[in-house]
KEKE-3310 file (N, C-alpha, C; in steps of 0.2 Angstrom, whole numbers, plus 5000, padded with zeros to 4 digits):
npx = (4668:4666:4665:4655:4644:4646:4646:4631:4624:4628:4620:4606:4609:4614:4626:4632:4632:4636:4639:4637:4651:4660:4657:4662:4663:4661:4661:4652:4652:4643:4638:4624:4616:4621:4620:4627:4625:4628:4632:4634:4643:4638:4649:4643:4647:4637:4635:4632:4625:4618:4613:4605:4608:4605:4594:4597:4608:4602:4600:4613:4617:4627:4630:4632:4637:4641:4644:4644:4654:4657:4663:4656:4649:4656:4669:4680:4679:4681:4694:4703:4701:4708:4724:4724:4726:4737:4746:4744:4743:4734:4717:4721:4711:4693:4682:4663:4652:4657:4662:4663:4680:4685:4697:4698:4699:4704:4706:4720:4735:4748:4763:4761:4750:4735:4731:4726:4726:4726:4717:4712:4696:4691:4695:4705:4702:4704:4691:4680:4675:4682:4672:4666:4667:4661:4658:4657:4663:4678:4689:4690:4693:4703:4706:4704:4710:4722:4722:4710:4718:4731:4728:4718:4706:4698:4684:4682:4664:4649:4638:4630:4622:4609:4599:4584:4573:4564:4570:4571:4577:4588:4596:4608:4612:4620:4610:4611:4624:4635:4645:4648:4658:4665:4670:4685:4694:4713:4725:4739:4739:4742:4755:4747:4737:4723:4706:4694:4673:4669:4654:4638:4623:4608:4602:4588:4584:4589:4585:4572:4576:4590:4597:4608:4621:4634:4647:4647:4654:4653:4661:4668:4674:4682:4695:4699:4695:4706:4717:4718:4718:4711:4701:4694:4689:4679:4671:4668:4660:4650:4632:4629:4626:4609:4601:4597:4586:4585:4572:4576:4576:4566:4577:4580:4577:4591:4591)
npy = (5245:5243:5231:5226:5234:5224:5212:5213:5216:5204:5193:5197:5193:5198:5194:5187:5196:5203:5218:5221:5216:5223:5236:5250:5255:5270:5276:5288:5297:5304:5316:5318:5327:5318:5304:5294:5296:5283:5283:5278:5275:5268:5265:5259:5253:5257:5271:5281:5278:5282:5277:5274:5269:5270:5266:5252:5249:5252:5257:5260:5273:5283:5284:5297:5308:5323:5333:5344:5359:5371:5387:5393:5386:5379:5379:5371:5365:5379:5379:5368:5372:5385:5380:5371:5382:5388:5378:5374:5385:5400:5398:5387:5376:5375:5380:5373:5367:5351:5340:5325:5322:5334:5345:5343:5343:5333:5322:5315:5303:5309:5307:5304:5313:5321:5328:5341:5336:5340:5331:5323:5319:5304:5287:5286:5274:5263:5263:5267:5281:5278:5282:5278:5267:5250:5249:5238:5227:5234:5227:5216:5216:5219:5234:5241:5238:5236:5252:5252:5246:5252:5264:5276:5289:5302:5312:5329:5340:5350:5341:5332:5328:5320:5310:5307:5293:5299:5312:5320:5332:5331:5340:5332:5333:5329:5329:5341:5345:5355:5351:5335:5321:5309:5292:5287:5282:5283:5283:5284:5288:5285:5296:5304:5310:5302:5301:5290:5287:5277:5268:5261:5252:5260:5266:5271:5282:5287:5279:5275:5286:5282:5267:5266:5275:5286:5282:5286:5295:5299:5314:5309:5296:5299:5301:5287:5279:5284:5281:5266:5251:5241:5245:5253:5242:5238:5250:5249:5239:5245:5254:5268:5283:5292:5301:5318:5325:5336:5343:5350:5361:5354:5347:5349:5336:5334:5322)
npz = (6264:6250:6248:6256:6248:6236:6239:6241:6227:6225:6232:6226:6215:6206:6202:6190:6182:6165:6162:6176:6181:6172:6179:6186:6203:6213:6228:6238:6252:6266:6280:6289:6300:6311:6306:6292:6275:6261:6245:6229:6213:6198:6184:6170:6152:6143:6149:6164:6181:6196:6210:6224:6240:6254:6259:6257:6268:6279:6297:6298:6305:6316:6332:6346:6335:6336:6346:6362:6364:6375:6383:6392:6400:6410:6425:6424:6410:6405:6411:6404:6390:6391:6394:6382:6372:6378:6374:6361:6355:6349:6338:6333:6337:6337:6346:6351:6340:6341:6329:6317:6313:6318:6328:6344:6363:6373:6387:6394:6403:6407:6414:6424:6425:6426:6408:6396:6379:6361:6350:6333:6330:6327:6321:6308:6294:6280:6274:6282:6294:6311:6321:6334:6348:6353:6370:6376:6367:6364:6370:6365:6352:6336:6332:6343:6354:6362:6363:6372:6383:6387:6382:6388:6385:6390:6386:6390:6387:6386:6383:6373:6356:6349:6337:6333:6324:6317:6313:6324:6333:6348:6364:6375:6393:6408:6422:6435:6433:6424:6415:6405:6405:6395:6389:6383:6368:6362:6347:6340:6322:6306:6309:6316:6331:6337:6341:6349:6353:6368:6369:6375:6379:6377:6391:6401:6399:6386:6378:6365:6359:6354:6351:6357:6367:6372:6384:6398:6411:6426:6435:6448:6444:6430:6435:6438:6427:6419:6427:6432:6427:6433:6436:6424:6418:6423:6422:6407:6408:6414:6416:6411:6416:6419:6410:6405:6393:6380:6369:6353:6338:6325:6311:6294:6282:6273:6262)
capx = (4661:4663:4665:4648:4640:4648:4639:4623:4623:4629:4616:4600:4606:4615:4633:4634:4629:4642:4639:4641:4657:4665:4655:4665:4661:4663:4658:4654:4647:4638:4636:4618:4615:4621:4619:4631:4621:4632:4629:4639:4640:4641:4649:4641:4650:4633:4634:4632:4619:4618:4610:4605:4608:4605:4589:4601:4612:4596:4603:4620:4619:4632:4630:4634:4641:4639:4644:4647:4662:4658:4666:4654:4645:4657:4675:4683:4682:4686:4701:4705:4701:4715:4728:4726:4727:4742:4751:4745:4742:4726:4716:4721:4704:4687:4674:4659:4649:4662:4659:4670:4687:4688:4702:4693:4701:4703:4711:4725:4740:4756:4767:4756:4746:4730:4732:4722:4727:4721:4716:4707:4689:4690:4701:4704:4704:4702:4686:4674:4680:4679:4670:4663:4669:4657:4662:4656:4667:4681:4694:4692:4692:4710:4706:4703:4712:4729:4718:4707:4723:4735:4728:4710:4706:4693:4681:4675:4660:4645:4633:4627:4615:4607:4592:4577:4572:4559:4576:4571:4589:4589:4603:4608:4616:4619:4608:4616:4632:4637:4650:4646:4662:4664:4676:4687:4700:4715:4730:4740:4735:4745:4756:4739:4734:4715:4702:4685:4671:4666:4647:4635:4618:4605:4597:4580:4583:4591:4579:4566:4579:4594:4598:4617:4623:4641:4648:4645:4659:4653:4668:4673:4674:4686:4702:4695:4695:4712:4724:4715:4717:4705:4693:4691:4687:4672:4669:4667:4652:4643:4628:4627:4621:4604:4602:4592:4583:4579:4571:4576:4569:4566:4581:4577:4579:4594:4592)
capy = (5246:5243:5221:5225:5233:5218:5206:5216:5212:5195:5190:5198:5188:5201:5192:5185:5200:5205:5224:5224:5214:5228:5242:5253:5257:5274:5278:5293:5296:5311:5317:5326:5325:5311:5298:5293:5292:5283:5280:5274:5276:5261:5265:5255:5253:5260:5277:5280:5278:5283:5273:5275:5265:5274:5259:5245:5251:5255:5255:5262:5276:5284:5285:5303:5310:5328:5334:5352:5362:5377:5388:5399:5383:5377:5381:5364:5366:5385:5378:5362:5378:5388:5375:5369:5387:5389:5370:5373:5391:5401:5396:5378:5372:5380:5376:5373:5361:5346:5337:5321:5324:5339:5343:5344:5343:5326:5321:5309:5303:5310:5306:5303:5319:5321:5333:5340:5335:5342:5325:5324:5316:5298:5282:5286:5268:5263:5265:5271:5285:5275:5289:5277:5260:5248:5249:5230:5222:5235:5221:5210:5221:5222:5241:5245:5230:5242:5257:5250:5244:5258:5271:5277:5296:5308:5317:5334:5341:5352:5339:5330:5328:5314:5312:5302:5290:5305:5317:5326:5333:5332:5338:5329:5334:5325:5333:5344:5347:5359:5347:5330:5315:5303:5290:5287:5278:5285:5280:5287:5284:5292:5302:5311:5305:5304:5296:5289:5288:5275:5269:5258:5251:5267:5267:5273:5290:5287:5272:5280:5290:5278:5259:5265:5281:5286:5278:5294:5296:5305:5319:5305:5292:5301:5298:5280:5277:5286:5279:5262:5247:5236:5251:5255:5237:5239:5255:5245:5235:5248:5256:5275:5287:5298:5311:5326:5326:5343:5343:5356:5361:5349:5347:5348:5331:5334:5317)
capz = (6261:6243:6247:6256:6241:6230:6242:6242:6221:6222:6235:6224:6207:6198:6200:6185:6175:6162:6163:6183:6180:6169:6180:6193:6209:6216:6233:6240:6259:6265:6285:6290:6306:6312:6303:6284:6269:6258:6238:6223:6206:6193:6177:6163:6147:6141:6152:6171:6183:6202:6216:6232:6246:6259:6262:6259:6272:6286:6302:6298:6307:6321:6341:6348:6330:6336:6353:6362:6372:6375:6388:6395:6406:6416:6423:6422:6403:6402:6412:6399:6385:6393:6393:6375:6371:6380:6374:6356:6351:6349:6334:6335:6336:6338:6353:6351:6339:6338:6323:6316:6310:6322:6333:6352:6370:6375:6393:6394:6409:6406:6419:6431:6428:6421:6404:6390:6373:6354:6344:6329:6332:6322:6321:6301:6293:6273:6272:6285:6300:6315:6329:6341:6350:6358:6377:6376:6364:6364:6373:6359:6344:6336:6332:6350:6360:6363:6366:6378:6388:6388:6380:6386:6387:6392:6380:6389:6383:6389:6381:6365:6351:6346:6333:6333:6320:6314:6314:6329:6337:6355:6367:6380:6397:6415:6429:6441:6430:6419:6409:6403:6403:6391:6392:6374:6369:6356:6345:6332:6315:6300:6313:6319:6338:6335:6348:6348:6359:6367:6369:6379:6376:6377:6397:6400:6397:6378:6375:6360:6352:6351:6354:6360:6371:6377:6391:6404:6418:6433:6437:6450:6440:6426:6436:6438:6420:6417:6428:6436:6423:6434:6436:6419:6414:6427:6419:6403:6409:6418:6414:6411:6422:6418:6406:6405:6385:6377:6363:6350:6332:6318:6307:6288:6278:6267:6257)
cpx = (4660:4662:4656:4642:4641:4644:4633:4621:4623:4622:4609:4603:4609:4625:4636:4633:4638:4645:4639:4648:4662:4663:4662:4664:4665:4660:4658:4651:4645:4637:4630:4616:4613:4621:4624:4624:4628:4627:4634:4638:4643:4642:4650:4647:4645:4632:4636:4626:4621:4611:4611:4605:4608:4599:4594:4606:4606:4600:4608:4623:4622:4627:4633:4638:4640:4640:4645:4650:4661:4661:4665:4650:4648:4664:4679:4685:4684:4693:4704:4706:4709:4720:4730:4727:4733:4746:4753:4745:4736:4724:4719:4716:4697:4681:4668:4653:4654:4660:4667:4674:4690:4693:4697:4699:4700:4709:4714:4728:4745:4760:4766:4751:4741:4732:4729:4728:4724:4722:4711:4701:4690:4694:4699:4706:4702:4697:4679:4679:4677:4676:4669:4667:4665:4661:4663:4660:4675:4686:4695:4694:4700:4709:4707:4709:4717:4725:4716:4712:4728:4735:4721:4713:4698:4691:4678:4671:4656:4637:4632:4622:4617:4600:4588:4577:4567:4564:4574:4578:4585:4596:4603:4612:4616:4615:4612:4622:4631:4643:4647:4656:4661:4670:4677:4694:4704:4721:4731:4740:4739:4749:4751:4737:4727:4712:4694:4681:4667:4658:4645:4627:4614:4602:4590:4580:4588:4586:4573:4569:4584:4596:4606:4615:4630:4642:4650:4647:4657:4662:4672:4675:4681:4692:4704:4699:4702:4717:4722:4712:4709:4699:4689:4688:4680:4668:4664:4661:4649:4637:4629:4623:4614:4604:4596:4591:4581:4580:4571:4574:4573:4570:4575:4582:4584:4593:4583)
cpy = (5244:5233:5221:5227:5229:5213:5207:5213:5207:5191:5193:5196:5195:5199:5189:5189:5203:5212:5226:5222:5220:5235:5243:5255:5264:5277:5284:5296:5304:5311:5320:5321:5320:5305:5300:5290:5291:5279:5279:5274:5271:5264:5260:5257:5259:5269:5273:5281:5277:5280:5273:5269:5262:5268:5250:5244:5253:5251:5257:5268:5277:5286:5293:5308:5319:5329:5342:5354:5370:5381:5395:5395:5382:5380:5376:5365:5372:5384:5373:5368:5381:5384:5374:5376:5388:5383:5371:5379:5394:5401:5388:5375:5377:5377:5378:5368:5358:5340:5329:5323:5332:5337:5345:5342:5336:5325:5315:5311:5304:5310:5305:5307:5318:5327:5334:5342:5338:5337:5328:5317:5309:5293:5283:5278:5269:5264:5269:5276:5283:5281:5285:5269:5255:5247:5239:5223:5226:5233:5216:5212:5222:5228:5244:5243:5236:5247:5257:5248:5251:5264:5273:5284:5297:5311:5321:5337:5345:5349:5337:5330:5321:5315:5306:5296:5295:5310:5321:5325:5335:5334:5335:5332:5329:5329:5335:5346:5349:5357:5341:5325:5312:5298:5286:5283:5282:5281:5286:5284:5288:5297:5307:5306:5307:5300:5297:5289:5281:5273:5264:5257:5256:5264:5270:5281:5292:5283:5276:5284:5286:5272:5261:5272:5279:5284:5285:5291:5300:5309:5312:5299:5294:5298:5291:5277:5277:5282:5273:5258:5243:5241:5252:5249:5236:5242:5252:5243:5237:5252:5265:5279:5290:5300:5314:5326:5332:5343:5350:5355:5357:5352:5346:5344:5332:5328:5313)
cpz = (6254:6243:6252:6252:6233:6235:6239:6234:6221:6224:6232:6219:6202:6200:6196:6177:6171:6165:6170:6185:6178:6173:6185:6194:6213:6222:6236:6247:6260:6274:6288:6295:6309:6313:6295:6282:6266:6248:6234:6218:6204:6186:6173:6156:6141:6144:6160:6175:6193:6205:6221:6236:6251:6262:6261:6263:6279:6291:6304:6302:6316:6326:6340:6341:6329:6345:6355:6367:6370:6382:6392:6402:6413:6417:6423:6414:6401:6403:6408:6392:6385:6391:6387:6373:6373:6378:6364:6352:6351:6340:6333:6334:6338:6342:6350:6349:6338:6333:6321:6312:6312:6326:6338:6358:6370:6382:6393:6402:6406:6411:6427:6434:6424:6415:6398:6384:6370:6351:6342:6331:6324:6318:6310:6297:6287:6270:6274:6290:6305:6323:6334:6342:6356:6365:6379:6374:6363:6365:6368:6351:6341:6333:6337:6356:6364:6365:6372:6387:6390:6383:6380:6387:6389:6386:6385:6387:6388:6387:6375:6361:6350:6344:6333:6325:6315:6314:6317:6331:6343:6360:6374:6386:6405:6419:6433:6439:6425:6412:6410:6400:6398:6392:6382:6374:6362:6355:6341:6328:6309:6302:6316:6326:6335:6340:6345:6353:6361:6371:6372:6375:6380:6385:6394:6398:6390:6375:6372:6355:6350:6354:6358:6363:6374:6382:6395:6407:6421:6435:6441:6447:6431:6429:6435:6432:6418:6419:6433:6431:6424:6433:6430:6416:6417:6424:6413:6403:6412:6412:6415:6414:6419:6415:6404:6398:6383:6371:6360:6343:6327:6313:6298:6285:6270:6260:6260)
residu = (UNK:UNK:UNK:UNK:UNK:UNK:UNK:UNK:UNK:UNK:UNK:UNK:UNK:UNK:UNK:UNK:UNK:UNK:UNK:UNK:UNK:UNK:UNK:UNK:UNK:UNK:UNK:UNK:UNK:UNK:UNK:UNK:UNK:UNK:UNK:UNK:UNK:UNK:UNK:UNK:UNK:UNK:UNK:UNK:UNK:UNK:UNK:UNK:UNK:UNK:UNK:UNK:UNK:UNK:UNK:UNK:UNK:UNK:UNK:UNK:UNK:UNK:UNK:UNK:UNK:UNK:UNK:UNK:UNK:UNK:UNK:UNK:UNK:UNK:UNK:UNK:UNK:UNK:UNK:UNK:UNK:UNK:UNK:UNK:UNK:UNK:UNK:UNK:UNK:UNK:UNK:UNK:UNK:UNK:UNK:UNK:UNK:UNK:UNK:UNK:UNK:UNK:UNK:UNK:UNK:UNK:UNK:UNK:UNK:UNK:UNK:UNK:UNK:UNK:UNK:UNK:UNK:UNK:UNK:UNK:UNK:UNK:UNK:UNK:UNK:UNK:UNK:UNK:UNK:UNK:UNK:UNK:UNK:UNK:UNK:UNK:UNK:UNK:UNK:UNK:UNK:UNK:UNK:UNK:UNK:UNK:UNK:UNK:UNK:UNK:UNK:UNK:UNK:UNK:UNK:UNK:UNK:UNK:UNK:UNK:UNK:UNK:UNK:UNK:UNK:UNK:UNK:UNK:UNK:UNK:UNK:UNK:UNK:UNK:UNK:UNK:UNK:UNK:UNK:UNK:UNK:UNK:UNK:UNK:UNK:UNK:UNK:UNK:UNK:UNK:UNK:UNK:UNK:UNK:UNK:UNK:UNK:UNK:UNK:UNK:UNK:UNK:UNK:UNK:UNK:UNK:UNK:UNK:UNK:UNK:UNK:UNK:UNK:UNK:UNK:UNK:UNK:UNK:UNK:UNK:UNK:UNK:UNK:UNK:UNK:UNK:UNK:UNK:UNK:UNK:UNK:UNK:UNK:UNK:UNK:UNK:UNK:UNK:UNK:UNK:UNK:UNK:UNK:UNK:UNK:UNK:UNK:UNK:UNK:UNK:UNK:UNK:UNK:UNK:UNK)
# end
């Protein structure tokens, strides 16, 4: 992030300025719903001065960066619940709103079994937290490359938020069903297993609130993903099912 806001001067005419040569660059990000604002301070020889750049960065914001596991909808997830409960402890992790750099349920293969794992939500890299992986290019990407081959997972959920370009919050669910799949890929990173989710270009029933949407697994389709290399690579290039939109109340504009 900071070699894109070195660009961002150079390329407006101020790369030969003395006093941004000597300034220092401190970045600082920010999450409100759903989207990073990120901004930076330059300290001058003269003082310091803070800058937004939250409109030099338009566009930056995240796919599905809010989702939710609660265990009163379906029993699939009270029974994934149970389990991490019984694997890891109680208190462990808190259901509900999943936010990034939470711990959440996520299904893997372990011996041939399906089983819920507790990952932290967010490939932790030098600069940004990576949450989402195009489903599109994730084969080529040396982030994902390994993931995508021998280490995809499962993100259960009971549905997610995503917000408008007007910051309405919407949640999302599948029709007919009381849990909603995603399909994710993990690693460990720092000794922490961590996973992301990944995304698809939005169908008709995303289309208006966001250009992208998780890549939604139908129940039958989960095993599919998990233990059926060719399958998942199919997976990859399909289109996502449906979803049901309800709008709920207007978030207030932190920034």
């Amino acid at each position: 992030m900071t070699s894109y806001v070195t660009r961002y001067f150079y390329s407006h005419g101020f790369g030969q300025s003395k006093a941004l040569r000597k300034a220092h660059f401190t970045l600082k990000t920010r999450f409100a719903e759903g989207s990073f604002r990120i901004y930076f301070s330059l300290r001058f020889p003269a003082g310091r001065r803070m800058i937004s750049v939250s409109q030099i960065l338009k566009g930056a914001s995240l796919m599905c960066g809010r989702y939710q596991f609660t265990l009163e909808k379906d029993s699939e997830i009270r029974r994934v619940a149970q389990i991490i409960e019984r694997e890891y402890g109680s208190g462990a992790w808190t259901p509900g709103e999943i936010r990034p750099t939470d711990k959440a349920p996520v299904l893997t293969v372990s011996n041939g079994n399906v089983r819920p794992e507790l990952y932290s939500w967010g490939y932790r890299l030098p600069d940004p937290l990576a949450i989402n992986a195009r489903a599109e290019t994730a084969m080529e990407k040396p982030l994902f490359r390994d993931s995508a081959v021998f280490r995809r997972c499962v993100v259960p959920s009971t549905g997610f938020w995503e917000w408008d370009g007007e910051k309405q919050k919407y949640f999302f669910t599948l029709p007919g069903e009381t849990a909603l799949y995603m399909a994710g890929l993990y690693a460990v990173r720092d000794g922490t297993p961590r996973y992301c989710i990944l995304t698809a270009e939005a169908n008709a029933s995303m289309r208006g609130v966001h250009s992208r949407m998780p890549l939604v697994l139908r129940r039958e389709q989960v095993s599919l993903w998990l233990r059926q290399p060719e399958a998942a690579l199919r997976l990859l290039r399909s289109v996502p099912p449906e979803l049901e939109k309800t709008p709920e109340s207007a978030q207030l504009r932190l920034w």
